[in-house]
C-alpha positions in Angstrom: 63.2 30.4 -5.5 63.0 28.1 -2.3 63.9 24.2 -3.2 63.5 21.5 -1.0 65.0 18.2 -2.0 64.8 15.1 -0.6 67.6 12.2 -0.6 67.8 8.5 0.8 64.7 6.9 0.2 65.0 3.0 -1.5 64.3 -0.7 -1.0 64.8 -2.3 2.4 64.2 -5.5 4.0 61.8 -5.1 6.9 63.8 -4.9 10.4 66.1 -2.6 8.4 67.1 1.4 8.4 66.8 4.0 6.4 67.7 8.0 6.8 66.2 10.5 4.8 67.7 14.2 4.1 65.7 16.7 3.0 67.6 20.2 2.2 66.5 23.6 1.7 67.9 26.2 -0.7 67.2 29.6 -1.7 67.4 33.2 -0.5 66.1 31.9 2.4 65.9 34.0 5.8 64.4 31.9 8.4 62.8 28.1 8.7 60.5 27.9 11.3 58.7 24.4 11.3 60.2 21.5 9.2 58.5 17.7 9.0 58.1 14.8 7.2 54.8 13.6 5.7 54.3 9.8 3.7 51.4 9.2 1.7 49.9 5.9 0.1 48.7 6.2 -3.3 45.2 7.2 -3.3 45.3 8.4 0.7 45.7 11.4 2.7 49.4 12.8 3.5 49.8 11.7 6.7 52.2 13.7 9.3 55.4 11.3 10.3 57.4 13.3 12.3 58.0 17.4 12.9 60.5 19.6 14.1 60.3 23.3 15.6 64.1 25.2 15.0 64.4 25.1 18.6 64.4 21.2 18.5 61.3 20.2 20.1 59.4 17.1 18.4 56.6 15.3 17.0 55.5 12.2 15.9 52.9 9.9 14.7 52.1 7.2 17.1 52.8 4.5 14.7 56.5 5.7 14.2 57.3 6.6 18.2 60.7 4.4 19.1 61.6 3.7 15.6 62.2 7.2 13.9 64.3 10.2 14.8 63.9 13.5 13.5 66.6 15.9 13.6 67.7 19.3 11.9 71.0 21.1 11.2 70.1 24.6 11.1 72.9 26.0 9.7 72.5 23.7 6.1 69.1 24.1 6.2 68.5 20.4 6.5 66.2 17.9 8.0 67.3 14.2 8.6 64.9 11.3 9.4 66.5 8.2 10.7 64.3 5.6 10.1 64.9 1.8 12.0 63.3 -1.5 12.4 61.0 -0.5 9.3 58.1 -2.4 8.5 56.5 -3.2 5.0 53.8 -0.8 6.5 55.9 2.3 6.0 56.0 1.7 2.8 55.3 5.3 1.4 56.6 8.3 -0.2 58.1 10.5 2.0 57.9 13.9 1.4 59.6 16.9 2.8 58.2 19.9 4.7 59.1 23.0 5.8 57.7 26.6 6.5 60.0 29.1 5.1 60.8 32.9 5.1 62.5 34.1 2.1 64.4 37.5 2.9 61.5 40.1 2.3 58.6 37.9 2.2 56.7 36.5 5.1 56.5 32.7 5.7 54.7 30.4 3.1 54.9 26.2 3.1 57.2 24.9 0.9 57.2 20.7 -0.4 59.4 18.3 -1.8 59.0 16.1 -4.8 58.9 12.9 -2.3 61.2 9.9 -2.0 60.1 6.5 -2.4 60.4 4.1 0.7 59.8 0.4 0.2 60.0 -2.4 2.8 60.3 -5.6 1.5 62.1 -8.8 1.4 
């Protein structure tokens, strides 16, 4: 069964940085698109930032300059590098990633989410 867990989330003070990891296991074949989502309690997921397997990227407007998504193929993994946070991205982060498990075709797969809070 595919897992995706997520790591690094906590307090920071605002101006501060932050990197997420978010890793994928399981008889797993191929990962096509992986991203990171954040979502306020009662709100929509929003999308933060995504990444194809050939490297090209996406992000939300309020995030361009400050976060970096990145990828290491062979461990399955997704990083987010988070700097000069604001109390705004104070969310949970979560993990996600569109996976093909070795038979199957591909399906969406989520993380349980990470806390992120910006405060001093």
């Amino acid at each position: 069964q595919v897992q995706l867990v997520e790591s690094g989330g906590g307090l920071v003070q605002p101006g501060g940085s932050l990197r997420l990891s978010c890793a994928a296991s399981g008889r797993i074949f191929s990962i096509s698109l992986m991203g990171w989502y954040r979502q306020a309690p009662g709100k929509q997921r929003e999308l933060v930032a995504a990444i194809t397997s050939g490297g090209s990227t996406n992000y939300a407007d309020s995030v361009k300059g400050r976060f970096t998504i990145s990828r290491d193929n062979a461990k399955n993994t997704v990083y987010l590098q988070m700097n000069s946070l604001k109390p705004e991205d104070t969310f949970v982060y979560y993990c996600n990633a569109a996976i093909r498990e070795y038979g199957l075709g591909y399906a969406t797969y989520w993380g349980r989410g990470t806390q992120v809070t910006v405060s001093s």
